[in-house]
VEXSE-44423 format. One record per residue (C-alpha): z, y, x; residue in three letters. Coordinates in steps of 0.02 Angstrom, whole numbers, plus 50000, padded with zeros to 5 digits. Example, Ala and Ser with C-alpha at 12.3 -4.5 7.8 and 13.67 -1.06 7.14 Angstrom:
2
<site pz="50390" py="49775" px="50615" residuo="Ala"/>
<site pz="50357" py="49947" px="50684" residuo="Ser"/>
This chain:
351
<site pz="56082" py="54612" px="52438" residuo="Unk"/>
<site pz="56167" py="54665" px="52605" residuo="Unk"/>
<site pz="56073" py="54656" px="52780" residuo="Unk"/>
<site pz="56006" py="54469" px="52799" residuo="Unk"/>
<site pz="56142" py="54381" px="52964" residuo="Unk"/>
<site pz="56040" py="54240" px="52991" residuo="Unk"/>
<site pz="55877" py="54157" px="52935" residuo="Unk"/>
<site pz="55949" py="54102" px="52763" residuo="Unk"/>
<site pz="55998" py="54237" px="52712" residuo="Unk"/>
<site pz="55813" py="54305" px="52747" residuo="Unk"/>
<site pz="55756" py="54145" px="52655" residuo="Unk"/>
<site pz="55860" py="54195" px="52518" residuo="Unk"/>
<site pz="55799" py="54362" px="52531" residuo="Unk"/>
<site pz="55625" py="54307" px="52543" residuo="Unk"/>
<site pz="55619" py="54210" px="52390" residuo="Unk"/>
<site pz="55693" py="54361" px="52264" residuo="Unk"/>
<site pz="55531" py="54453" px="52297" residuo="Unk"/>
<site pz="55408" py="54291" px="52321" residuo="Unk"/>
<site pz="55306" py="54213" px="52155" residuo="Unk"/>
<site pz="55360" py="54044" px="52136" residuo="Unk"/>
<site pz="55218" py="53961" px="52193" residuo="Unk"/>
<site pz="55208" py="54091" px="52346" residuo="Unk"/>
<site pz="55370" py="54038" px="52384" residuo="Unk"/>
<site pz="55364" py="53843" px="52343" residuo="Unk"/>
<site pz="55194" py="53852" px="52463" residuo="Unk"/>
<site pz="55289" py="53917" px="52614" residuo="Unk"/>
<site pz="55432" py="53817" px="52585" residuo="Unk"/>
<site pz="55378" py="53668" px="52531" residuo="Unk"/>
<site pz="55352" py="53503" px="52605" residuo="Unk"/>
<site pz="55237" py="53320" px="52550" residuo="Unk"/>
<site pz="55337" py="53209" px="52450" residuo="Unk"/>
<site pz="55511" py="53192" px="52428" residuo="Unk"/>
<site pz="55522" py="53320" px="52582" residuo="Unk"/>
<site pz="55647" py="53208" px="52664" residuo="Unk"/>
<site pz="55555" py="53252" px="52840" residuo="Unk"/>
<site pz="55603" py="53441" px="52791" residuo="Unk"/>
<site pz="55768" py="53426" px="52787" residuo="Unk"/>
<site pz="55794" py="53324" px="52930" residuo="Unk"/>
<site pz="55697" py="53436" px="53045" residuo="Unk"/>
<site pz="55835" py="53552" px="53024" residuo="Unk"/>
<site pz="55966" py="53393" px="53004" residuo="Unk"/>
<site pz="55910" py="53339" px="53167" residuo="Unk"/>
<site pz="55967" py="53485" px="53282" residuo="Unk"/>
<site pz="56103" py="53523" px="53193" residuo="Unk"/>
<site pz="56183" py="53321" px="53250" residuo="Unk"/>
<site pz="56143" py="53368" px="53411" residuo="Unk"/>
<site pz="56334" py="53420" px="53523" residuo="Unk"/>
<site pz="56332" py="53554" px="53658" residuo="Unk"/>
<site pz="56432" py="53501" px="53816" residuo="Unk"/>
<site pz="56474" py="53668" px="53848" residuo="Unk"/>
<site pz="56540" py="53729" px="54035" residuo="Unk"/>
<site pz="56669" py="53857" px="54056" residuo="Unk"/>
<site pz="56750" py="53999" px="54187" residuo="Unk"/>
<site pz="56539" py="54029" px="54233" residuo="Unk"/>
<site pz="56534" py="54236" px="54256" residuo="Unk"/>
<site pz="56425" py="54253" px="54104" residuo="Unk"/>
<site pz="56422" py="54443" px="54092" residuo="Unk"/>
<site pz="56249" py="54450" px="54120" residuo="Unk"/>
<site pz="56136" py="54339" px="54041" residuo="Unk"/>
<site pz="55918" py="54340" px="54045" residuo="Unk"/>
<site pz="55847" py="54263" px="53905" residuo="Unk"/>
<site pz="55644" py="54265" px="54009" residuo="Unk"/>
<site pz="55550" py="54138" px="54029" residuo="Unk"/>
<site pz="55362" py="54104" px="54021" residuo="Unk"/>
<site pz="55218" py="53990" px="53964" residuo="Unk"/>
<site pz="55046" py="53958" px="54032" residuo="Unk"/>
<site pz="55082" py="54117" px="54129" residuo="Unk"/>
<site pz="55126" py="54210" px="53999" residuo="Unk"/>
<site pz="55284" py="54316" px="54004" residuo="Unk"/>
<site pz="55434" py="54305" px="53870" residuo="Unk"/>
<site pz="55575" py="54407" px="53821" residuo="Unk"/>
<site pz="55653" py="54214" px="53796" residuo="Unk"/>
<site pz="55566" py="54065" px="53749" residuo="Unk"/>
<site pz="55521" py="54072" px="53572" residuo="Unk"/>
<site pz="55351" py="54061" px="53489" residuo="Unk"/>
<site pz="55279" py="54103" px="53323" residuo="Unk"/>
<site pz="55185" py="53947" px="53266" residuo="Unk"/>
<site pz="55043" py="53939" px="53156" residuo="Unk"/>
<site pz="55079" py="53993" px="52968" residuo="Unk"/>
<site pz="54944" py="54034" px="52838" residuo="Unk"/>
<site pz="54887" py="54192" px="52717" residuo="Unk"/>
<site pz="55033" py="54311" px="52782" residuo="Unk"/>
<site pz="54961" py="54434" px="52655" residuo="Unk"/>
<site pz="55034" py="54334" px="52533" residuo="Unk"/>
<site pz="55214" py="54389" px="52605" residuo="Unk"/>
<site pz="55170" py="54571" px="52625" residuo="Unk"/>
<site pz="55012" py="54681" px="52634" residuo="Unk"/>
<site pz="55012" py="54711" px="52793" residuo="Unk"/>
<site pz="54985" py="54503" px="52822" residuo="Unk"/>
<site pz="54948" py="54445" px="53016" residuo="Unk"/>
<site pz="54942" py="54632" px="53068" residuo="Unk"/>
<site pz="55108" py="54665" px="53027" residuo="Unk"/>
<site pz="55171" py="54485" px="53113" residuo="Unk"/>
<site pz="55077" py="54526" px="53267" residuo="Unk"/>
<site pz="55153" py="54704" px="53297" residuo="Unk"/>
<site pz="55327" py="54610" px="53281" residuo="Unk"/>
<site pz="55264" py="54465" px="53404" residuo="Unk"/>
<site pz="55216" py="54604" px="53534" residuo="Unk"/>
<site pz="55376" py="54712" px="53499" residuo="Unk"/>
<site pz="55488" py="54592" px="53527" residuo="Unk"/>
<site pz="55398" py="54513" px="53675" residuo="Unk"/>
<site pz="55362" py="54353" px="53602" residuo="Unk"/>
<site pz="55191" py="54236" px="53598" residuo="Unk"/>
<site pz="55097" py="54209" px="53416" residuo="Unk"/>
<site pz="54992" py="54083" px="53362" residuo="Unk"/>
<site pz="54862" py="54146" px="53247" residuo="Unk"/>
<site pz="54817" py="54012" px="53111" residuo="Unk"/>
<site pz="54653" py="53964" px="53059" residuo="Unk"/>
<site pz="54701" py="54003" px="52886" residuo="Unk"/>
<site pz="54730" py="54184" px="52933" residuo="Unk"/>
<site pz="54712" py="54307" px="52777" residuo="Unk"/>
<site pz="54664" py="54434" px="52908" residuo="Unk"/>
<site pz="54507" py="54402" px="53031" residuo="Unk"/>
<site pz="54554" py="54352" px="53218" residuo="Unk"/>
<site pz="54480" py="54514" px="53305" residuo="Unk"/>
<site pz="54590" py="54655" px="53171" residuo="Unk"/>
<site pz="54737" py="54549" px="53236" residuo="Unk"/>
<site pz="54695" py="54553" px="53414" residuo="Unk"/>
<site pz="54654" py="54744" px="53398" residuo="Unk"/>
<site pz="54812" py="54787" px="53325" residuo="Unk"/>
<site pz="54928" py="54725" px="53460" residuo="Unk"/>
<site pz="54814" py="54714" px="53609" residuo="Unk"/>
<site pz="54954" py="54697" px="53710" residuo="Unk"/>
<site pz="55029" py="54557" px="53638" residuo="Unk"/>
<site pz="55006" py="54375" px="53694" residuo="Unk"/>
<site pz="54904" py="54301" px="53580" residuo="Unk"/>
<site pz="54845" py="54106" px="53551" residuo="Unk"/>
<site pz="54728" py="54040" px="53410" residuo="Unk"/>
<site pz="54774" py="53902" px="53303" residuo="Unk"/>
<site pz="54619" py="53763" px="53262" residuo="Unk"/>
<site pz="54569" py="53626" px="53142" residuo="Unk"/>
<site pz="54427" py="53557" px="53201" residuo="Unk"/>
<site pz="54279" py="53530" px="53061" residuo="Unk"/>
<site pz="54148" py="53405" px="53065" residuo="Unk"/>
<site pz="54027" py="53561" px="53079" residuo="Unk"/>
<site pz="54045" py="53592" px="53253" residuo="Unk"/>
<site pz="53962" py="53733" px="53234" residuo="Unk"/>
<site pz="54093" py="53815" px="53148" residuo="Unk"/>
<site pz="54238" py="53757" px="53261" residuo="Unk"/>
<site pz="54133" py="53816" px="53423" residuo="Unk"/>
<site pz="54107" py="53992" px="53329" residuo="Unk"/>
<site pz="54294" py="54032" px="53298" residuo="Unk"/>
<site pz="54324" py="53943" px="53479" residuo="Unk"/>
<site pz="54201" py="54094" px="53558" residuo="Unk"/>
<site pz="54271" py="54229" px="53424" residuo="Unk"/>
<site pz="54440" py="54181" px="53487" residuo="Unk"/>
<site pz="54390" py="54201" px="53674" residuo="Unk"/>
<site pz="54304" py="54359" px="53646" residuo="Unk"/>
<site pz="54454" py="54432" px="53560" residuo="Unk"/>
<site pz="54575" py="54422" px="53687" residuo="Unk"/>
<site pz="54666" py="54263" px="53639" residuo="Unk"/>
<site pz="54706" py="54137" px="53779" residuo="Unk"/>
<site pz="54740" py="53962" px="53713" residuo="Unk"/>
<site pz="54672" py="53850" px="53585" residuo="Unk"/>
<site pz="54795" py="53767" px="53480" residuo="Unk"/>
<site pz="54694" py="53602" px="53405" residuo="Unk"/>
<site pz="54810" py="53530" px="53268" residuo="Unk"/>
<site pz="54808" py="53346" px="53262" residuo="Unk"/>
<site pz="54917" py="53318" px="53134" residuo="Unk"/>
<site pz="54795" py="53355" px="52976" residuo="Unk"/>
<site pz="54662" py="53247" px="52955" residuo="Unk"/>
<site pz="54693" py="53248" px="52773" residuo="Unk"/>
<site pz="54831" py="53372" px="52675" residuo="Unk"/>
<site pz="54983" py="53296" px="52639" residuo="Unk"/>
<site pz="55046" py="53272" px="52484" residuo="Unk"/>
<site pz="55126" py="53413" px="52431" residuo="Unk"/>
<site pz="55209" py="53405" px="52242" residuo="Unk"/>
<site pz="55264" py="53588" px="52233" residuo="Unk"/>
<site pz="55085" py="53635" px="52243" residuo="Unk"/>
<site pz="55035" py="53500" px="52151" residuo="Unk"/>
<site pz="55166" py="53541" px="52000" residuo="Unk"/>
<site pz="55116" py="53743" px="51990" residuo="Unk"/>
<site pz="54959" py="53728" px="52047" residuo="Unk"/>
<site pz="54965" py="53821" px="52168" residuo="Unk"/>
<site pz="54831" py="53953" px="52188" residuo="Unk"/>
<site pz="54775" py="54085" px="52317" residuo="Unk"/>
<site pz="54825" py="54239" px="52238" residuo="Unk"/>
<site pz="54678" py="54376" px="52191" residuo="Unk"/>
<site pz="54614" py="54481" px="52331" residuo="Unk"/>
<site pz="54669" py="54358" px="52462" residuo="Unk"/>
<site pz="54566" py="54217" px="52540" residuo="Unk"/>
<site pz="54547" py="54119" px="52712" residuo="Unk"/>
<site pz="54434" py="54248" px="52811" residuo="Unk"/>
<site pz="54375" py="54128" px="52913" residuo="Unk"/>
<site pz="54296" py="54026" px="52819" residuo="Unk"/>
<site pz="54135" py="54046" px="52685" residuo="Unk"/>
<site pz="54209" py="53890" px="52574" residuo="Unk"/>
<site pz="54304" py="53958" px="52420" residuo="Unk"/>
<site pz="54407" py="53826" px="52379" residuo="Unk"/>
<site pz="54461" py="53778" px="52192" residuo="Unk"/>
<site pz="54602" py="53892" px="52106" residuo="Unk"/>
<site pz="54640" py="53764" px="51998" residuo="Unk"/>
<site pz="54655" py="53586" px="51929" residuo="Unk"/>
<site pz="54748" py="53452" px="52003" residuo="Unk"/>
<site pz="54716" py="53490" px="52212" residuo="Unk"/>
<site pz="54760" py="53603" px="52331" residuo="Unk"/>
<site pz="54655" py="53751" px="52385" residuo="Unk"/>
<site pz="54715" py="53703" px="52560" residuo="Unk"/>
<site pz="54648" py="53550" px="52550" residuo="Unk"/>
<site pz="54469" py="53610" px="52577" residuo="Unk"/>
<site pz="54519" py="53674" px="52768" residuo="Unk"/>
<site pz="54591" py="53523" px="52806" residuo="Unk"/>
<site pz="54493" py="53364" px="52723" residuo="Unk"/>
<site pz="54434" py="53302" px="52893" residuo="Unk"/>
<site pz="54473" py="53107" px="52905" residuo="Unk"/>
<site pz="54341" py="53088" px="53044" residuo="Unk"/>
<site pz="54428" py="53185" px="53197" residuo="Unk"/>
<site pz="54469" py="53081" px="53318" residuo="Unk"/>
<site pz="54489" py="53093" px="53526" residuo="Unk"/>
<site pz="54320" py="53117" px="53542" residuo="Unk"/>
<site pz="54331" py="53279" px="53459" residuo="Unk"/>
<site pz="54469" py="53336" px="53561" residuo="Unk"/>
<site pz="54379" py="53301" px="53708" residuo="Unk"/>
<site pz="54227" py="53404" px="53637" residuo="Unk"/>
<site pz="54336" py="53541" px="53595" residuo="Unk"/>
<site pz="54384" py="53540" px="53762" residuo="Unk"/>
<site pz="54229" py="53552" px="53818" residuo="Unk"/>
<site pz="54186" py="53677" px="53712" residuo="Unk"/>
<site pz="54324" py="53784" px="53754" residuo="Unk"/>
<site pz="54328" py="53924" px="53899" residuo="Unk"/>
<site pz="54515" py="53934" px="53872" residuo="Unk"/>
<site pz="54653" py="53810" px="53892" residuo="Unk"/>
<site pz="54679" py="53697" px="53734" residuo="Unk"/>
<site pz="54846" py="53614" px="53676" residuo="Unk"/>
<site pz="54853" py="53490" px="53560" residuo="Unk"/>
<site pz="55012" py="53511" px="53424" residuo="Unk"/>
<site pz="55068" py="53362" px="53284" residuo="Unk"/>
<site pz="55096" py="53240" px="53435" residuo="Unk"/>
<site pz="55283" py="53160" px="53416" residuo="Unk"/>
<site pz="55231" py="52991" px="53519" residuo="Unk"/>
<site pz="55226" py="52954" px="53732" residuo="Unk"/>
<site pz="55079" py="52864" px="53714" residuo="Unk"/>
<site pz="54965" py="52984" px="53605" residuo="Unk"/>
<site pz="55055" py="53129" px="53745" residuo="Unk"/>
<site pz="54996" py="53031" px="53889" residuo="Unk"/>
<site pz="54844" py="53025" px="53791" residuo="Unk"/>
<site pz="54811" py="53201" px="53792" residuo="Unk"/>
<site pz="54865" py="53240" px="53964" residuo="Unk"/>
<site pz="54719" py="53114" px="54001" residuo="Unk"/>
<site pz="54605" py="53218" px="53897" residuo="Unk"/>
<site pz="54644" py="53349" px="53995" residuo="Unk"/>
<site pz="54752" py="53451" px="53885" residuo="Unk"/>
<site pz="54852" py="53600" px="53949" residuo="Unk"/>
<site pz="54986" py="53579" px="53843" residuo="Unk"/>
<site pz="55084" py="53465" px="53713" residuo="Unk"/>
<site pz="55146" py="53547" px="53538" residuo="Unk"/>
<site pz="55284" py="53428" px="53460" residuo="Unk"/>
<site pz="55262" py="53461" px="53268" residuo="Unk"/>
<site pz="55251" py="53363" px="53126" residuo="Unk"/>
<site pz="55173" py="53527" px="53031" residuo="Unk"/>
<site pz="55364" py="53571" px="52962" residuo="Unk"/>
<site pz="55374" py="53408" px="52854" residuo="Unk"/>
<site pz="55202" py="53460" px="52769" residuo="Unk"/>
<site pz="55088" py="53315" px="52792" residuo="Unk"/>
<site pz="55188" py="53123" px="52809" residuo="Unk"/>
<site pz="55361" py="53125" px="52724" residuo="Unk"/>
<site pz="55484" py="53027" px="52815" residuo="Unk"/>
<site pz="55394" py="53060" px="53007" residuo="Unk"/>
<site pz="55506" py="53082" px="53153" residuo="Unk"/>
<site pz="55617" py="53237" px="53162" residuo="Unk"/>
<site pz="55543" py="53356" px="53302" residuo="Unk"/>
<site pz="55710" py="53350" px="53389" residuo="Unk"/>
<site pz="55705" py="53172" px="53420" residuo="Unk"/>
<site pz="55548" py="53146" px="53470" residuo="Unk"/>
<site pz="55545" py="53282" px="53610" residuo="Unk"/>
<site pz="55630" py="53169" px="53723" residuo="Unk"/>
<site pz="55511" py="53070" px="53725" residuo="Unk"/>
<site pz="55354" py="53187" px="53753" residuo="Unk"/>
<site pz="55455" py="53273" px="53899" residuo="Unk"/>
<site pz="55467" py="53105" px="53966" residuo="Unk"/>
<site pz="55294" py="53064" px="53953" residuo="Unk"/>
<site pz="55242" py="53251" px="54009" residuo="Unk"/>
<site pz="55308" py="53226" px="54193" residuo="Unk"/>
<site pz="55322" py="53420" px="54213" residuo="Unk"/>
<site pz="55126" py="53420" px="54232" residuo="Unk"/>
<site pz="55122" py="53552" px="54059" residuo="Unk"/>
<site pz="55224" py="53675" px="53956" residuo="Unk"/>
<site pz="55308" py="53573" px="53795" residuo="Unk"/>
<site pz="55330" py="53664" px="53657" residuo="Unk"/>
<site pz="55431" py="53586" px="53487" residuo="Unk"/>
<site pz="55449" py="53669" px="53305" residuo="Unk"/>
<site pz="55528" py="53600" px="53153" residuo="Unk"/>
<site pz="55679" py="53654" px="53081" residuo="Unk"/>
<site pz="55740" py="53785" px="53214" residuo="Unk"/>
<site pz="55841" py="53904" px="53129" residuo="Unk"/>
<site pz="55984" py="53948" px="53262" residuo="Unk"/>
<site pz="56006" py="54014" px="53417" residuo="Unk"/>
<site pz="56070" py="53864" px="53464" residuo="Unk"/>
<site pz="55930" py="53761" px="53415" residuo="Unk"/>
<site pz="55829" py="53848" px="53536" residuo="Unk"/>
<site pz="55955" py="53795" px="53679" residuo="Unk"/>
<site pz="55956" py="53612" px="53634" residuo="Unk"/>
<site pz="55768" py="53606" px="53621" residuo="Unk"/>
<site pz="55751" py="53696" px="53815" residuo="Unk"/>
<site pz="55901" py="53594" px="53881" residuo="Unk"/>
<site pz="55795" py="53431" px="53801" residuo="Unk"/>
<site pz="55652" py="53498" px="53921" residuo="Unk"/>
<site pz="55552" py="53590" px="53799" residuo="Unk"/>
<site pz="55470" py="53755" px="53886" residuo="Unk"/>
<site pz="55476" py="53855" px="53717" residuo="Unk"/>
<site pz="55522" py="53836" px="53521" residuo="Unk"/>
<site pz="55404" py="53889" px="53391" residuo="Unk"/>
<site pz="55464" py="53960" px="53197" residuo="Unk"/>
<site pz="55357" py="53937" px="53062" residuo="Unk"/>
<site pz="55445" py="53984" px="52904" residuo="Unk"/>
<site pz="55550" py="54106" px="52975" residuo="Unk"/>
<site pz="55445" py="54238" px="53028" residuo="Unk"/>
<site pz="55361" py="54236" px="52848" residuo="Unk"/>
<site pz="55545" py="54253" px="52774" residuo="Unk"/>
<site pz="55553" py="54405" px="52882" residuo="Unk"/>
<site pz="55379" py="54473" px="52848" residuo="Unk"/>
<site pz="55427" py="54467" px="52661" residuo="Unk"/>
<site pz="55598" py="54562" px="52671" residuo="Unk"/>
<site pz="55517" py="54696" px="52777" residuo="Unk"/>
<site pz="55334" py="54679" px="52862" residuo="Unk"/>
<site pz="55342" py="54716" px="53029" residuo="Unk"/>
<site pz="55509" py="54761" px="53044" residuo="Unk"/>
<site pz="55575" py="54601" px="52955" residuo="Unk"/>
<site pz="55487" py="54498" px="53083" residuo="Unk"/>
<site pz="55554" py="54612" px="53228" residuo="Unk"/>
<site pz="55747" py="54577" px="53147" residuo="Unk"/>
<site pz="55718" py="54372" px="53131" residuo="Unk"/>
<site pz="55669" py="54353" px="53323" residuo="Unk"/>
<site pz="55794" py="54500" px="53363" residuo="Unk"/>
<site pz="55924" py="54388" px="53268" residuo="Unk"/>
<site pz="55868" py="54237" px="53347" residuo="Unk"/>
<site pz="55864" py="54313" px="53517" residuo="Unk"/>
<site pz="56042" py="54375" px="53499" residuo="Unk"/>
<site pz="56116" py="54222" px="53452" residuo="Unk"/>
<site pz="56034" py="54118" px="53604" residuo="Unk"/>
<site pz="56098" py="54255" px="53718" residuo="Unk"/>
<site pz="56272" py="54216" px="53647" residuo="Unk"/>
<site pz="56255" py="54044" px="53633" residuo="Unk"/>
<site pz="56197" py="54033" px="53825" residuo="Unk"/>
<site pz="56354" py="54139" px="53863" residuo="Unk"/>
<site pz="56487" py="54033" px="53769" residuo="Unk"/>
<site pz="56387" py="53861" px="53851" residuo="Unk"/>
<site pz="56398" py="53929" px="54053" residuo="Unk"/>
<site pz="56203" py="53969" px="54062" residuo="Unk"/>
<site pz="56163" py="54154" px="54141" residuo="Unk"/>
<site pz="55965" py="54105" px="54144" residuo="Unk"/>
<site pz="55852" py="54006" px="54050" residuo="Unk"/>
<site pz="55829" py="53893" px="54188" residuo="Unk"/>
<site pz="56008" py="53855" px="54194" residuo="Unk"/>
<site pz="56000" py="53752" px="54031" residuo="Unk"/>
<site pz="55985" py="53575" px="54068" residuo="Unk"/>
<site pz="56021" py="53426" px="54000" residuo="Unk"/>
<site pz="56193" py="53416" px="54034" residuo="Unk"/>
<site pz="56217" py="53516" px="53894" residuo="Unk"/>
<site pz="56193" py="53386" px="53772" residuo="Unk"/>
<site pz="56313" py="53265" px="53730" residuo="Unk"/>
């Protein structure tokens, strides 16, 4: 097929050379997925109020988070087993990330350990993604590993106390192919039957704020918390001392018919006061997206499923094109809306 435009197009790409259940597992969402579509349904509703005659012949796409620079203000969110979408797995995903000047978020269910991915972009800004176990011992180990590696954030997902019911997996199974597992971890989970192999990194019904507030605690680095789409469980946090709130609802993955991202960052901007960095995922696809969710107050947007579209099509260099794509078209889309600057997009833009 000719040169993927857009992120479709690398979706479509993506899935020609995926298994099925590969593809249905990145892809997918619980239930009837009505949450995954309107993600993406969400932003697109969303009008630009665009200015006009604003000398737009230069245009900087920086910004920065926690102190960390960006070539503009997208991150790569927390996605599992690259080496399912190419050999090369997180190693190949972190070049890209450090190439093109961007922020990753290393899951916890990384195919490839924490320290090879550190190692082979040391220059790249690097975070590390969490669920928190009821063996503390284990969470306070990849906490320190983290640290020790370079990385400088925890990301504690909130969201997951349980998987979500997801009928794609369900329907195959779906199974973590040969010669791939979780690194992280010493638990082999199940390969087949009626559950998900995920489900063993994630059955944890107990956490609860206490555990944040250990993690915290536990943690020599600043720790965000990411699944929270409500002012009060923001506040919450900021009371816990987080450093940062991550609007997700894990890409329509764990309770069908939750809030779309895009409307409920409003609200946890609100609630945020400008005391941390908000960042929002879910269904950003555009250019364009990434302008509504800034001039909404958001301080960066995370992908999920598109950087593993590009890592498929092309390793490294299919990553580099989706956030080279991505980057083009907010450049453009800043131009043809009267911002020169990141910090000219505001919420006048939205009608």
């Amino acid at each position: 097929m000719p040169e993927p435009l857009n992120v479709d197009e690398f979706e479509a790409a993506a899935r020609a050379n995926l298994t099925e259940p590969v593809y249905d597992y990145y892809a997918g969402g619980a239930e009837d997925e009505v949450t995954v579509r309107e993600n993406r349904a969400a932003f697109q509703r969303i009008s630009l109020r665009y200015r006009v005659l604003v000398d737009v012949a230069e245009r900087d796409t920086s910004s920065s988070i926690l102190g960390t620079p960006l070539s503009f203000p997208v991150i790569l969110a927390p996605t599992a087993l690259h080496r399912m979408a190419h050999p090369d797995g997180e190693l190949a995903t972190a070049r890209a990330a450090a190439s093109a000047g961007v922020l990753m978020t290393l899951s916890s269910i990384s195919s490839t350990v924490m320290e090879d991915v550190a190692a082979t972009a040391p220059n790249g800004a690097k975070w590390f993604q969490l669920y928190h176990y009821s063996d503390r011992a284990m969470s306070e180990s990849l906490i320190q590993r983290a640290h020790a590696a370079g990385y400088t954030a925890i990301v504690l997902t909130a969201d997951a106390p349980l998987l979500g019911r997801r009928e794609r997996d369900l329907r195959h199974p779906f199974a973590i192919p040969d010669g791939i597992e979780a690194v992280h971890f010493t638990v082999q989970p199940p390969t087949s039957g009626t559950g998900s192999p995920i489900s063993a990194f994630l059955n944890q019904p107990s956490i609860n704020w206490t555990d944040l507030a250990w993690v915290g605690a536990a943690s020599p680095l600043p720790v965000l918390i990411k699944g929270v789409v409500r002012a009060d469980d923001a506040k919450r946090a900021l009371d816990e001392g987080c450093a940062g709130l991550w609007v997700s609802n894990h890409g329509g993955r764990q309770l069908d018919t939750s809030i779309p991202t895009a409307t409920a960052l409003p609200e946890i901007v609100a609630a945020a006061e400008g005391r941390v960095p908000v960042i929002v995922d879910g269904g950003i696809r555009r250019g364009t997206d990434i302008l509504k969710a800034i001039a909404m107050g958001a301080t960066a947007a995370a992908i999920g499923r598109p950087q593993l579209w590009g890592l498929t099509v092309g390793g490294q260099s299919g990553v580099e094109r989706v956030l080279e794509l991505l980057r083009d078209e907010l450049s453009l889309a800043m131009a043809l809306a009267g911002s020169r600057s990141i910090a000219e997009i505001d919420a006048s833009l939205i009608a």
